[in-house]
Each structure stands twice: as C-alpha cells, then as structure tokens.
N, C-alpha and C positions, 0 to 999 in steps of 0.2 A: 239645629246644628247644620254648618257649611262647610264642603269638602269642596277643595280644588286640587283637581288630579293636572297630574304635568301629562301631556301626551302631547309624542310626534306626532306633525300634521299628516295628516291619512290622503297621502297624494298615492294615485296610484304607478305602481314602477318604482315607487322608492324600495330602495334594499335596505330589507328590514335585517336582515343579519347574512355576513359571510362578508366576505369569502373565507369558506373554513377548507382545510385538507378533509375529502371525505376518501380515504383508498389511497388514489392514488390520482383523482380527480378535485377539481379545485367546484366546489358548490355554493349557492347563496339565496335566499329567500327573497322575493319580490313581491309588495305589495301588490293585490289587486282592489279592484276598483268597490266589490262587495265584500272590503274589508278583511278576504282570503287572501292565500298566500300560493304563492306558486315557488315549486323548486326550480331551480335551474344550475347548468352545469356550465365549464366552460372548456369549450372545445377546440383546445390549442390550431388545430387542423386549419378550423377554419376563420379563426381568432375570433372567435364569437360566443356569446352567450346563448345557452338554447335550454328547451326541456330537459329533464331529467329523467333518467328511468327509473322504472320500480323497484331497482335494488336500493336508490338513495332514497332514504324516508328522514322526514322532518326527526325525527328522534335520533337519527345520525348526526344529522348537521347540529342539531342544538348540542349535541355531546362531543363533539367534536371542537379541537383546539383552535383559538384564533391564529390566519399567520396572515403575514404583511408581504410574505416578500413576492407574491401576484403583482401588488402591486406595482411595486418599484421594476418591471418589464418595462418599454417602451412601447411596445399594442395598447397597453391598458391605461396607461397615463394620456399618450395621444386620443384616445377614444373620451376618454372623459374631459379632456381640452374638449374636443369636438363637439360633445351633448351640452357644452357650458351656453 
C-alpha cells in the first residue's frame, strides 16, 4: 500500500500560520530550519517582526481567530513587495 501526503515545502522562515489577534498583539509562527517553529510578534513600534514572550504560547495562537486586516496596512504590504 501507497500513501502520498500533500505537504508544504519546509523552507525555512515560511509562516506556517498567523497572523492571528493574540490580546491585543498581532502573532505568527515561522518555520525553522529543524522543522521547529518559532513564535513571533509584531511590534508596531518598530514595524517589525520579532520574538515573542512567554505569555504568547503556540496553544494561543493556534486558538486564536484568523484576521486579515494586518494586512491590508501599508508597512506590511510594502515589506512583502520588498522580500518578493
């Protein structure tokens, strides 16, 4: 018997899910390279993505609602032109 599983390419840095509301802070999970996951937040301040603290645990973010409208800002849109 043969199984073919569908699976995203395991590049690392892809976001594997988010950006979700966690609080009141906007959070998202990035692939690492040994196939872990890293949290990260995004820190209006400094319009950038960074670590997370330990009050955000992956069992927040996976329970946590999707929302879209992060992206539709203009930081976030121009930043992803830019990495293209």
């Amino acid at each position: 018997m043969q199984a073919i599983l569908a699976s995203p390419r395991k590049v690392t840095g892809r976001v594997v899910l988010g950006p979700r509301l966690v609080g009141k802070q906007y959070a998202r999970i990035i692939a690492l390279a040994n196939g872990a996951g890293r949290l990260e937040i995004y820190d209006r301040a400094a319009d950038a993505w960074c670590a997370a603290p330990d009050s955000c645990s992956f069992a927040l973010l996976w329970s946590a609602a999707p929302c879209t409208d992060l992206l539709d800002t203009p930081p976030i849109q121009l930043k992803a032109r830019q990495r293209r």
